[in-house]
N, C-alpha and C positions, 0 to 999 in steps of 0.2 A: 687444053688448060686443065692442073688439077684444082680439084676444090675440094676441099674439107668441111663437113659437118657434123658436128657437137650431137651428140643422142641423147635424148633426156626421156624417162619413163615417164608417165600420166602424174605420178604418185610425187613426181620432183628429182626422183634419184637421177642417177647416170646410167645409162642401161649398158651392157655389156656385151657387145664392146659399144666404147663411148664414144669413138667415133666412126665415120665413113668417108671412106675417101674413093673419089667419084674422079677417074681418069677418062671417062668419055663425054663432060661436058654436059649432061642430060639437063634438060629442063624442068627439071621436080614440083611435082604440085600434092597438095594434099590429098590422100588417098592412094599415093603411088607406092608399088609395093618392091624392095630392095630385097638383095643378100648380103650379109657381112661377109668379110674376107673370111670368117670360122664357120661357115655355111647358114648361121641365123638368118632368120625370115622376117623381115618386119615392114609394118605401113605406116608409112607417114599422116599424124593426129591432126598438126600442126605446124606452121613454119615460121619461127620466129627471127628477127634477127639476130644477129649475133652483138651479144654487148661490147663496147670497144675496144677493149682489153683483148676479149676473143680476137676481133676483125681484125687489130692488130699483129697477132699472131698466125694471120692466114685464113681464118676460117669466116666461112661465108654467112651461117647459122646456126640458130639449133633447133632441131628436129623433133619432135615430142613424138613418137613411136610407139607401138603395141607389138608385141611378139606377136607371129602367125605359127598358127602350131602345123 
């Protein structure tokens, strides 16, 4: 199953890229650390849901992330 999630910076922005899309089903929990498909590094802050508008549109949640350098 794919699943899409929403990225959002500490700060409120959109981080870039704004989303992640997750073709292996993983079970995501806070602190778990991803790659974007542009080779970005980042950790999951927080998991929120997605508002319904979002869920609507496919996506599971949104992510509140911190770049990893």
């Amino acid at each position: 199953m794919i699943r899409s999630y929403l990225l959002q910076l500490e700060t409120g922005e959109e981080a870039d890229p704004a989303v992640y899309v997750d073709d292996q089903d993983t079970a995501w929990e806070i602190d778990d650390r991803f790659a974007a498909r542009d080779g970005s590094r980042w950790r999951i802050v927080a998991i929120d849901p997605a508002p319904p508008q979002l869920a609507g549109e496919g996506f599971e949640a949104t992510w509140i992330v911190a770049p990893l350098n």
